[in-house]
N, C-alpha and C positions, 0 to 999 in steps of 0.2 A: 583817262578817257576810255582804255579799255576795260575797264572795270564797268562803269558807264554804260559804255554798249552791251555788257553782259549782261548785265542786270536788266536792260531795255528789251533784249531780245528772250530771257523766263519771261517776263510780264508778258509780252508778249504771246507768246506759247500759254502759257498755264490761262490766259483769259480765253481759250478757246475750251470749250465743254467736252470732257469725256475724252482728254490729250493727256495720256501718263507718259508718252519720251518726250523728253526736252532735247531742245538743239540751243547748245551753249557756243559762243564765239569766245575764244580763248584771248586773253590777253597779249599783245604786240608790244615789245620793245620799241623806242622810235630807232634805236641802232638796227636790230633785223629789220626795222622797213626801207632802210634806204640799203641796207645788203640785200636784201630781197626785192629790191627794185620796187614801192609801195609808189602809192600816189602821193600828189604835190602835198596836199595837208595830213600824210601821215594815217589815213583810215585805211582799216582794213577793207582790201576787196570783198565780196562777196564772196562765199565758197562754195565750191561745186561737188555733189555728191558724187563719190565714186561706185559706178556700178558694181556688186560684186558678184563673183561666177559663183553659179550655183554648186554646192555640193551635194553627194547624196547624203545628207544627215536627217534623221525621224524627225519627221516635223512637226510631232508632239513636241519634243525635248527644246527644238530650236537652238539656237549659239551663234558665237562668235567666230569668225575663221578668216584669220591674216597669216597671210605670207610676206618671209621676206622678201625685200628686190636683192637678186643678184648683182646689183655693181652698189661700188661707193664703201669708205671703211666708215666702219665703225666702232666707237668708241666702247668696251666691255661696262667700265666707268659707268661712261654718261645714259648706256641702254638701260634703260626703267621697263619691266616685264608689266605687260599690258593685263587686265585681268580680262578674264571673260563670264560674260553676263548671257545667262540662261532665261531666253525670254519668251514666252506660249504665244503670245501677239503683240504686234507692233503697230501701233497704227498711226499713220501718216499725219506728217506736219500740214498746217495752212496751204492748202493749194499754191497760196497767190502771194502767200510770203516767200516758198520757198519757189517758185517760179524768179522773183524777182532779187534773191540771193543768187541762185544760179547766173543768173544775166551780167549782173556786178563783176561778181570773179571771172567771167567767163572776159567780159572787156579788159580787168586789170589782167588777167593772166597772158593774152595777146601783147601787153603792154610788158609786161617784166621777163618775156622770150627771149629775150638776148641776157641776161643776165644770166641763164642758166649754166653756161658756161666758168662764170667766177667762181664756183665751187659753192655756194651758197643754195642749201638744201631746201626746198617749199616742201611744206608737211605733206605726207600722203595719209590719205584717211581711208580705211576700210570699215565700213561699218554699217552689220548684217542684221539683219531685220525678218523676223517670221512674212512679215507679208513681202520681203522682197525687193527689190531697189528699182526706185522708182526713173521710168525710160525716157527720153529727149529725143521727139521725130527729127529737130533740124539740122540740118550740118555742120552749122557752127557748133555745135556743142561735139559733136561726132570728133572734130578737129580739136578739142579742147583738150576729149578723152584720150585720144591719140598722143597728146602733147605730154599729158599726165603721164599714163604708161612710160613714155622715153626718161623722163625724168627717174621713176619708180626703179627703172633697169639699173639705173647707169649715176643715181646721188645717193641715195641713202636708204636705209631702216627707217621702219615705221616703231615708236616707240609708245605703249599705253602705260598710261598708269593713272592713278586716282584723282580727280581733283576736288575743290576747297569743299566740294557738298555731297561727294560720294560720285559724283560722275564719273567715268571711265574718259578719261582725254588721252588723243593723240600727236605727238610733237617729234620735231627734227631731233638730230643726232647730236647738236649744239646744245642741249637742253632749255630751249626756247623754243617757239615757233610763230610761224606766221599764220598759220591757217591749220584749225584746227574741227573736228568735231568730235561733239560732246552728247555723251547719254546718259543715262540714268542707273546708274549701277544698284544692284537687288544685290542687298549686305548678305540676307539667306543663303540666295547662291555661292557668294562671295566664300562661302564657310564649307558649303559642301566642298568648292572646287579646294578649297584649302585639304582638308580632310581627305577627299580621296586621290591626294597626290598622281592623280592622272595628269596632271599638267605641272610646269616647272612657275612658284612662285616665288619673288624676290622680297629682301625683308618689308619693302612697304608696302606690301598686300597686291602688287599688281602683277599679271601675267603677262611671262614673256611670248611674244609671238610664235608662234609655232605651224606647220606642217600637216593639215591629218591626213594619212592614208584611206586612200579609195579602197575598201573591200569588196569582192564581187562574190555573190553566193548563190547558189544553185538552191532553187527554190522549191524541186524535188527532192531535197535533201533534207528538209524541213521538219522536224517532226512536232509534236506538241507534248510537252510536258503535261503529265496530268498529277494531280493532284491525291493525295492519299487516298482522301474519304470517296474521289473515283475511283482510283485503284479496286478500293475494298469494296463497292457497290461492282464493280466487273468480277472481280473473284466469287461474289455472293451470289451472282447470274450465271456464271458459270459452274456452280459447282448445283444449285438448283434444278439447271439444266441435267446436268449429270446425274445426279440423283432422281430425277425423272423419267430419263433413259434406263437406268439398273430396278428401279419398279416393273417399268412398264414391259423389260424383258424378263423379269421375275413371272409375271403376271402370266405373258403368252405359252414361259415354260409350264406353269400350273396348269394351266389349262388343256397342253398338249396331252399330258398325261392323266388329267381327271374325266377327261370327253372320252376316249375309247374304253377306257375301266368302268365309266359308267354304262356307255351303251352296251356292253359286255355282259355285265351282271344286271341290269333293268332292262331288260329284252319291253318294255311295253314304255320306256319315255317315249315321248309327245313331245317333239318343238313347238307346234303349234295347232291347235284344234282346228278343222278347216273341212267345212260342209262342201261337199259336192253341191256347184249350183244346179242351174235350170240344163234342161240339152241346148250346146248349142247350137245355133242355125247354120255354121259349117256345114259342110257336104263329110262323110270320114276319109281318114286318107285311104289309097288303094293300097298300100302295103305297109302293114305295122313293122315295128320298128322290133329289133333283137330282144332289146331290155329296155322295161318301162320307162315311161321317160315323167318327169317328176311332176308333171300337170298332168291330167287326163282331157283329151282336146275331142276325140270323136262320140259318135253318139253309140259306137258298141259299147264303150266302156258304160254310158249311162246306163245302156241295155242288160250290161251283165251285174252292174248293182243293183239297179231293178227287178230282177228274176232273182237274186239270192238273200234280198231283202227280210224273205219270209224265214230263212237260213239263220244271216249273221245280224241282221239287224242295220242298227244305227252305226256300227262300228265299221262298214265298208264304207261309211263317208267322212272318218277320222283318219286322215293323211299320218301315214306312220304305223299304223296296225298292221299284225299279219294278217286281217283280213282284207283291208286297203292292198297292200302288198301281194297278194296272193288274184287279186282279182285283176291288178294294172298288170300282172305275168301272164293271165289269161287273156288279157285283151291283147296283146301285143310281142310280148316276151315268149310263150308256146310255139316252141319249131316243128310240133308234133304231126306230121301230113296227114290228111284231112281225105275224107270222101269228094271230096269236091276240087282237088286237086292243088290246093293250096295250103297252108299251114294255120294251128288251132283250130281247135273244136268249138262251135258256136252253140248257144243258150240250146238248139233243137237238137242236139246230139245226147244220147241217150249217157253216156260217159262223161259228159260234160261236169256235172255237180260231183261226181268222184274225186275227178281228177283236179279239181278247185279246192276241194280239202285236203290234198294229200299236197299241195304245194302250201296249202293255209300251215298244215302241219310242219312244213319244211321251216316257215320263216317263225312259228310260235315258239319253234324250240331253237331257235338260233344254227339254222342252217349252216350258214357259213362256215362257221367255226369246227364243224362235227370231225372227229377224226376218221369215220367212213362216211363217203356219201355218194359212193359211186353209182353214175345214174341218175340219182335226184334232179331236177328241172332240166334235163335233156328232151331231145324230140324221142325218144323212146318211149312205150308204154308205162306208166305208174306201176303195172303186175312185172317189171322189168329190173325197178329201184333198188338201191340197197336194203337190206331189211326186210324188202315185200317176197323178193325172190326166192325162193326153194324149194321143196318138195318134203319138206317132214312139218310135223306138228300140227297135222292133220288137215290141209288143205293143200290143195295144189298137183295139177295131175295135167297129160299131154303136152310137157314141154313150157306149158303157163306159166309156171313162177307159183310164188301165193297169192295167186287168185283162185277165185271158183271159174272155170270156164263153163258160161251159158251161152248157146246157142242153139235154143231148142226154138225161137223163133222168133221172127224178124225184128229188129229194132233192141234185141237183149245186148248186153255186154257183160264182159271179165268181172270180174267183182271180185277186192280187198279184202282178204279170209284172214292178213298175217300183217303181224308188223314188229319184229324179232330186232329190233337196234345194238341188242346185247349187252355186255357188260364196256365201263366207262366210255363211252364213244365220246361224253363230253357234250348232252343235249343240256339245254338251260330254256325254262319255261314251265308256263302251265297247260295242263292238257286245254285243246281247243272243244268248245261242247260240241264244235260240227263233227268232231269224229263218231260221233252216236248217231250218225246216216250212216255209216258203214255197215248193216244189219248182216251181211255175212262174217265179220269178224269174229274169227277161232281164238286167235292166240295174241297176244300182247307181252311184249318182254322187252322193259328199261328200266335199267337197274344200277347201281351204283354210280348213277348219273345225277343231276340238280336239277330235277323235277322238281316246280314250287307248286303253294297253293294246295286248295283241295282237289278231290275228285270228281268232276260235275256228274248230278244227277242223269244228265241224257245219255252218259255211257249206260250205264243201267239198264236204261230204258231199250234202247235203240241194241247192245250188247247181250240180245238172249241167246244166241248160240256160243258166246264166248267159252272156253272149258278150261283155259289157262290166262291167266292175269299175273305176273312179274313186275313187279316195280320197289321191291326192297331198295336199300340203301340210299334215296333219296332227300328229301327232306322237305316234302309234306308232311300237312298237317288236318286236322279237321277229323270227321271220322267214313265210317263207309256208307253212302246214300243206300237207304232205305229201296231205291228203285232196282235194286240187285238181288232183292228177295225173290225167294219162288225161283231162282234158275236153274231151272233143269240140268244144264249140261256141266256149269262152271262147277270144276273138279280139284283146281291149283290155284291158289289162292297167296302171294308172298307180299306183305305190307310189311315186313321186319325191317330195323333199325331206319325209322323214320319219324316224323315228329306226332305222330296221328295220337289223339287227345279225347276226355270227355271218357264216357259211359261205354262199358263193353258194348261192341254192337250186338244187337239181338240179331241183325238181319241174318251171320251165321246161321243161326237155329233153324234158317228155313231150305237150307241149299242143302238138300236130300242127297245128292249124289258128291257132295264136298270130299275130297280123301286125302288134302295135306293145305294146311293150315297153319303158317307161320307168322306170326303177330311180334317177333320179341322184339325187344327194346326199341318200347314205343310208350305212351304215358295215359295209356287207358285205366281207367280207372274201374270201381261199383263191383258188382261182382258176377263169375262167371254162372249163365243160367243154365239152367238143370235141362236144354234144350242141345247142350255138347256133347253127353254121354249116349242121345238120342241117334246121334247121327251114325247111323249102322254101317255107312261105309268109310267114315272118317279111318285115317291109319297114322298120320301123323299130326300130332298136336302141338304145335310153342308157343307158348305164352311167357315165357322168361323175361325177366327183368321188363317188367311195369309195374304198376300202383291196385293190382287187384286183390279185394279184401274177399272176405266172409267164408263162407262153407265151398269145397271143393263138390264140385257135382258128385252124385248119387245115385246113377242112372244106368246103370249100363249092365249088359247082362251078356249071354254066351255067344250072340249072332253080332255082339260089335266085333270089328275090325282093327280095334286100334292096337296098334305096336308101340307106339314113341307118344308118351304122354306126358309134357317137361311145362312144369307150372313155380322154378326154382324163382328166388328173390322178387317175390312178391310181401304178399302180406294178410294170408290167408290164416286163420285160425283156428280151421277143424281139425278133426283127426284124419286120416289116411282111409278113403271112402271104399268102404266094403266091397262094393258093387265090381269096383274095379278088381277083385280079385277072381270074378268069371270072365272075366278078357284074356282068352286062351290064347291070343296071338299077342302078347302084351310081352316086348321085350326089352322097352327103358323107361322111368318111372324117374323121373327128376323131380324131386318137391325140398331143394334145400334153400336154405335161408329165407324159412317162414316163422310160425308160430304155432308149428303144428302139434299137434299134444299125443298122447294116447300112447300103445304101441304097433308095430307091425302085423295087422289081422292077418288073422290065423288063414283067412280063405288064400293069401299070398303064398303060403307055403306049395300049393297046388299048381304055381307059374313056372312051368317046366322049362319054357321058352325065354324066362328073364333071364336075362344076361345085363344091365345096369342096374344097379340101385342106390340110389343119391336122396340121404335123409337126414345129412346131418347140417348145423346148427338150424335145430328147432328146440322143441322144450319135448320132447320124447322121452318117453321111462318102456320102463318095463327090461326081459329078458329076453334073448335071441332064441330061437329054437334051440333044444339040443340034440333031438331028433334027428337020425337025418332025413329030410326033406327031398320032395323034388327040385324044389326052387335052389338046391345049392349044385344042382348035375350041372347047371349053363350059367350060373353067377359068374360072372370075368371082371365086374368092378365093383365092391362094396364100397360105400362109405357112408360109416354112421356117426363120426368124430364131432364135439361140441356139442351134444347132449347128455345133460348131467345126471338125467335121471336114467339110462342106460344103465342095469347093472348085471351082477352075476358072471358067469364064466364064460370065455370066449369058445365055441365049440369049435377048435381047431380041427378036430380029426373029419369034419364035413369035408371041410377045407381042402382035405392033403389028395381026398378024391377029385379034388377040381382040376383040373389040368390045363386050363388057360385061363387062369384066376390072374391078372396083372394087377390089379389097385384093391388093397387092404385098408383101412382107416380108422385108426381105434381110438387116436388120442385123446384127453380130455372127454373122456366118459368114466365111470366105472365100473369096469369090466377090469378081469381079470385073466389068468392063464400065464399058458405059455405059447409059444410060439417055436416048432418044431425044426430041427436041420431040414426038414425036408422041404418046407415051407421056402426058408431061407436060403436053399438050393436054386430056388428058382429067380434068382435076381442074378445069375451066372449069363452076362453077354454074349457067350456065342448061343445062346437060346434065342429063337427067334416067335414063332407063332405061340410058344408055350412061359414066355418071360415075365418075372412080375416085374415093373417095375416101381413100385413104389408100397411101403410098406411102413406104419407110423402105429406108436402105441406109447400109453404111459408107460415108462419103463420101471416105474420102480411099483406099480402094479401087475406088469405084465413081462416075464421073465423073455428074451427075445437080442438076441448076437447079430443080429443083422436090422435090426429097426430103428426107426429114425423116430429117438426118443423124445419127448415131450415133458414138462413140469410146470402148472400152472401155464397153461397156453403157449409155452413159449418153448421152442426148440433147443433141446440140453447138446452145447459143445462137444465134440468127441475127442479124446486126444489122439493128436497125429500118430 
């Protein structure tokens, strides 16, 4: 019969749509019903579900959780280990079947209360459910539960184990039962719970009841495991990051150091090209400011581009120029006290346009940096500055400085006669052409400084009283404007060791009054015109080391003036120019390392006053005087060495009458002789005014104990 009813209450269950738990009623002894106090005909009561208390378990996972009761023994034997069944969702039996099971057992259980007592165990059932155990408002059920519980303390173990169709059933300790429920046991899990010996199972696959500990965990303690290919996407961001970082301060350090080197050596970059606009309708302010401030905001400033316009042009409206610069210092930056009682000079002051170049000049050559500048953009006079101040080189008188002082009548001013910077002060720039307003400028001297660029024509022009010009060792380039012809007074002339290029100037040939003239090492080219031997008051001439070819001038006659006439490493290809040997004042003669040919004109022997003579490696022949001559009383340095065609005998006894003869030169010619102990006396160091020192000949042509022998060009070892 109770087979019967089990089988009536699946059908029943499984005829309900979309029901995966069963509730099985376990088969009854008719011996346990009447131990168990059962009804008159032997049926099972209904049974009642037991609430179970919730645990905290993830209610993804879901499970089983029984405990045992504390009273009642039990049999080791007869305990069959209950399995537990891992289940996602449970969903609820027939409302109104399980309403009416409930009600059943709830009257048999009132009914078989007293028999609890005889030791006869009624099954306990715990059995958990993802959705949770379903609740009873009435009190008699409240009383039922209560009952249950007493029992549970104080008779027995709850025992699971498998039954006939894989269900998980629960029974007394007698291994029978009276009331039992029944679920569905999932074989899957069955096998996990096997395998991961987390729970204790008995050999017939069923789990013993057990115990789970409540764990409490602090949720701040949490962390989140991440995953590799996280991992390695964070490390790939940060190191991106990083390497971002070591650029981008690469970067700021390049830059720190490429901005001042540039603005340093390009004294004319341009941030940005930026037109002065319209004036604007502001009122100007009543007191300018110390130093310029990087807008120009009043309408003076308009005023004083406006008025210098005719000056410098387009360039006082390019933000960055020294002329830009030079005008925002006059508008604002000039502490210079004023006729009017206040500071700078305005557009109607007669000094005004001076004193605006002479600050144009401060910023073109890179003021700041200058190693003298004493004075430069102070409230003091410009005839005050470094460089302008002093009293020689031909301008400057009453305490003035270098200026001209005019006040022969009203409204004149000082006037810039000098501008002496001297040697390395450290200027960088090109001349500005507004210096050619200067029309009183004497004298000009900067020199072994970095001067760029050419010479602008408006010096020229504007420069006719200049008498002195200095600007050697720069590195300019270009040649000398044509508007420096015809000047009367310019007398010193220094463009040596600079880059100046192109076609000898002719404009030399025109400066009458020119008397020293230093061109060398510079890359002039063509050739020197027959307008240099002209110049009657020339006295010093250099031309050394450039690119000038052809015929040495042929000009010159008894009223020139020239002493020092030095034409060496070029690339000239005549002979040694006659004319020059009526230049009675003619005491150094340098023509080596040319292509000179011929020999020594005879009119040279008549140079009383030469004291240098520098002829060798050229293509020279012929023989030396043997005569004695005038030109050997004041000879102090011969040198005729590496001319092959040189021959014949060395006329030492000229020689021994020379008495401050220092430099002899014979090697690599052929010449012959000897060379005398007297000769060779004079290389004795406590001799001072009268000492040779230096003295070279072929020696195995020219017999000589004290000269520094030669063979085939090459200087012959001596032994120690």
């Amino acid at each position: 019969m109770a087979d019967d009813d089990d089988e009536e209450l699946r059908r029943q269950t499984d005829d309900k749509p979309k029901k995966k738990k069963k509730k099985k009623k376990p088969k009854v002894e008719d011996g346990g019903a009447e131990e168990g106090g059962g009804g008159a005909d032997g049926e099972q009561a209904p049974r009642k579900k037991k609430k179970k208390k919730k645990k905290p378990v993830d209610e993804e996972e879901g499970g089983i959780d029984t405990a045992f009761a504390d009273g009642g023994d039990v049999d080791d034997n007869d305990r069959k280990p209950a399995a537990k069944k891992k289940k996602k969702k449970k969903k609820k039996p027939p409302s109104d079947q399980l309403e009416g099971q409930i009600e059943a057992h709830s009257d048999q259980q009132q009914e078989q209360s007293g028999y609890n007592d005889g030791g006869t165990a009624i099954a306990a059932v715990a059995a958990a459910s993802p959705a949770g155990a379903y609740q009873q408002d009435n009190n008699d059920d409240m009383e039922e539960e209560k009952k249950k519980r007493e029992w549970e303390d104080n008779n027995a173990h709850a025992t699971y184990y498998n039954g006939n169709d894989g269900d998980i059933e629960m029974a007394t300790k007698n291994g029978g039962y009276e009331e039992a429920y029944c679920f569905e046991a999932d074989t899957e899990i069955m096998a996990e719970i096997q395998q991961d010996n987390t729970v204790q199972v008995d050999e017939s696959g069923g789990i013993q009841a057990f115990v789970a500990e409540t764990i409490e965990i602090d949720g701040d303690d949490v962390g989140i495991i991440k995953s590799d290919a996280e991992i390695e996407a964070e490390e790939k961001r940060k190191y991106v990051k990083w390497f971002g970082a070591v650029v981008c301060c690469l970067v700021v350090v390049v830059m720190a150091i490429a901005i001042p080197l540039t603005l340093k050596y390009t004294n004319n970059v341009i941030n940005k090209t930026r037109y002065v606009s319209d004036p604007p309708t502001e009122p100007p302010s009543q007191m300018p400011s110390v130093m310029p401030s990087g807008q120009p905001t009043s309408t003076r400033f308009m005023e004083i581009v406006e008025f210098l316009m005719p000056l410098s042009g387009n360039a006082l409206k390019v933000q960055g120029s020294p002329q830009y610069k030079a005008a925002m210092w006059m508008e604002s930056g000039d502490m210079m006290p004023n006729s009017r009682g206040g500071t700078g000079l305005s557009i109607q002051d007669a000094g005004f346009t001076q004193r605006y170049i002479m600050a144009l000049f401060y910023y073109a050559m890179d003021g700041d940096n200058w190693v003298q500048k004493q004075g430069w953009l102070s409230e003091k006079s410009e005839c005050e500055w470094f460089g302008v101040d002093g009293f020689s080189e031909g301008c400057g008188s009453d305490g003035m400085g270098g200026c001209i002082k005019r006040s022969d009548f009203e409204g004149d001013y000082n006037k810039v006669c000098r501008l002496s910077m001297g040697r390395l002060n450290n200027l960088f720039g090109e001349f500005p052409k507004e210096l050619g307003q200067l029309e009183e400028m004497r004298y000009v001297e900067i020199q072994d400084d970095w001067l760029i660029g050419t010479i602008p024509k408006e010096l020229g022009i504007g420069w006719r009283k200049l008498h002195t010009f200095l600007i050697g060792g720069n590195v300019m380039y270009g040649g000398i404007p044509s508007s420096f012809a015809n000047n009367e007074f310019l007398g010193t002339v220094f463009i040596d060791r600079n880059n100046f290029n192109g076609t000898w100037p002719t404009v030399f040939d025109t400066l009458k009054n020119l008397e020293w003239l230093d061109a060398e090492a510079n890359d002039f080219t063509g050739t020197l015109t027959p307008g240099i031997g002209e110049l009657k008051s020339l006295r010093i001439f250099n031309a050394n080391n450039n690119s000038i070819s052809g015929k040495l001038p042929d000009t010159f006659d008894e009223s020139n003036l020239i002493e020092d006439f030095e034409v060496a490493y070029n690339k000239f290809s005549s002979t040694l120019p006659e004319s020059l040997g009526k230049a009675k004042f003619l005491k150094d003669l340098r023509a080596s390392g040319n292509q000179i040919s011929g020999g020594i004109p005879v009119s040279y022997y008549k140079l009383k006053n030469l004291e240098e003579l520098y002829l060798d490696n050229n293509r020279m022949v012929g023989e030396l005087p043997q005569t004695y001559e005038p030109f050997y009383d004041g000879l102090q340095e011969f040198s005729i060495h590496t001319n092959m065609g040189v021959k014949g005998r060395f006329p030492v006894e000229n020689f021994e009458k020379t008495l401050r003869v220092k430099v002899i030169e014979l090697h690599d010619t052929e010449l012959t002789g000897q060379i005398t102990e007297n000769i060779c006396g004079r290389l004795d160091p406590s001799l001072s005014y009268t000492r040779l020192t230096s003295i070279t000949a072929d020696c195995d042509k020219v017999k000589c104990s004290c000269c520094t022998c030669y063979e085939d060009g090459k200087i012959v070892p001596t032994d120690p």
